[in-house]
C-alpha positions as CSV (number, residue, x, y, z in Angstrom):
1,X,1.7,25.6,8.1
2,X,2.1,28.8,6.3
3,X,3.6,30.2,3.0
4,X,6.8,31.6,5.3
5,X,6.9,28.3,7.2
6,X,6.7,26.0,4.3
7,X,9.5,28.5,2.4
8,X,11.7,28.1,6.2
9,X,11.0,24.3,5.4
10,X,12.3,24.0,2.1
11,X,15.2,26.1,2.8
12,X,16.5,24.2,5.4
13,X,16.0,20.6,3.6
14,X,17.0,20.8,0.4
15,X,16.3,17.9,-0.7
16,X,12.4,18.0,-0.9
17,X,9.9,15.6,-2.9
18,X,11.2,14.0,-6.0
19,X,9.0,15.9,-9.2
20,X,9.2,12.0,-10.2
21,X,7.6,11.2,-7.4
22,X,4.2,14.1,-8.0
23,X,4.1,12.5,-11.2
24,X,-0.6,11.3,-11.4
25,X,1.2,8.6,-13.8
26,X,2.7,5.4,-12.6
27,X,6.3,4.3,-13.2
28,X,7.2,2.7,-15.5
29,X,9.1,-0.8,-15.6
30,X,10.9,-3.5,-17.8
31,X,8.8,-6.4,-18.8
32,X,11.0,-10.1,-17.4
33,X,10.0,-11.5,-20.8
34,X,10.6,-9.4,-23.8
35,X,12.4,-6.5,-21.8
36,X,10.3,-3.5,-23.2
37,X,8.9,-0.7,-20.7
38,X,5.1,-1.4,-19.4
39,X,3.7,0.6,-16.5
40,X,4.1,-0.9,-13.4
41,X,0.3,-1.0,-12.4
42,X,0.0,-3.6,-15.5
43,X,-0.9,-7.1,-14.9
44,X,-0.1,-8.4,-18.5
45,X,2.2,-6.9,-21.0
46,X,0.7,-5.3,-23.7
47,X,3.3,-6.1,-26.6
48,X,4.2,-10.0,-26.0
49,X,1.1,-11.1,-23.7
50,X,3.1,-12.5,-20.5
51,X,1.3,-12.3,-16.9
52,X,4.0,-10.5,-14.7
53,X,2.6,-13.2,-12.1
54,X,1.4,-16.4,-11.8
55,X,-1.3,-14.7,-9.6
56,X,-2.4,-12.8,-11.9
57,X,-2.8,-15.2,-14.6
58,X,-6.1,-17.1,-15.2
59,X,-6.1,-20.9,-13.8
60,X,-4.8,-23.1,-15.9
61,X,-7.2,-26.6,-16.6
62,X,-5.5,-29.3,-17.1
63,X,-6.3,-30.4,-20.8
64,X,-9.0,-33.0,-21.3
65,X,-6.9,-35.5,-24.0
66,X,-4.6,-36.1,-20.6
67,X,-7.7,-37.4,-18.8
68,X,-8.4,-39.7,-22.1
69,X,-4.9,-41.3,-22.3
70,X,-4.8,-42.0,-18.9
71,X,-8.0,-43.6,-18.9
72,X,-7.1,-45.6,-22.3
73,X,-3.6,-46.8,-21.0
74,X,-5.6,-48.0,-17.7
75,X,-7.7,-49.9,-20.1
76,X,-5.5,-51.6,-22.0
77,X,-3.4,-52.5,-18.9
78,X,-6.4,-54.2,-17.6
79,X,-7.0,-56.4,-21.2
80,X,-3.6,-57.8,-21.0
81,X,-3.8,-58.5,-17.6
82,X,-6.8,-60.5,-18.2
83,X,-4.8,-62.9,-20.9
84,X,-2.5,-64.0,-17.9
């Protein structure tokens, strides 16, 4: 396309690109937790620490004193059954 084809273009459809849109830096968007603006590209917000996903935080483990009650309540289950 040339210079007078591209000037015929833009003429006729006024409503071109969006400078917005030229923009190298990415949008920017409202964090669902504390409600501040974070770019959109992030995958944790910087000022309160939320994951915009469950995705994209890290796996949670389940915590370790949950295995040891379970295991203690099984146990003393089993010593009162025994009485009977």
């Amino acid at each position: 396309m040339t210079d007078d084809d591209e000037e015929e273009f833009e003429s006729h459809h006024p409503e071109g690109p969006d400078p917005s849109d030229m923009s190298d830096e990415p949008a920017e968007v409202h964090c669902p937790y504390c409600k501040r603006e974070i770019s959109e590209e992030a995958l944790q917000c910087p000022y309160c620490g939320s994951y915009m996903s469950r995705e994209d935080a890290p796996a949670s483990h389940k915590p370790w004193w949950w295995i040891v009650a379970v295991v203690l309540l099984v146990l003393l289950l089993l010593k009162y059954l025994r009485r009977w």
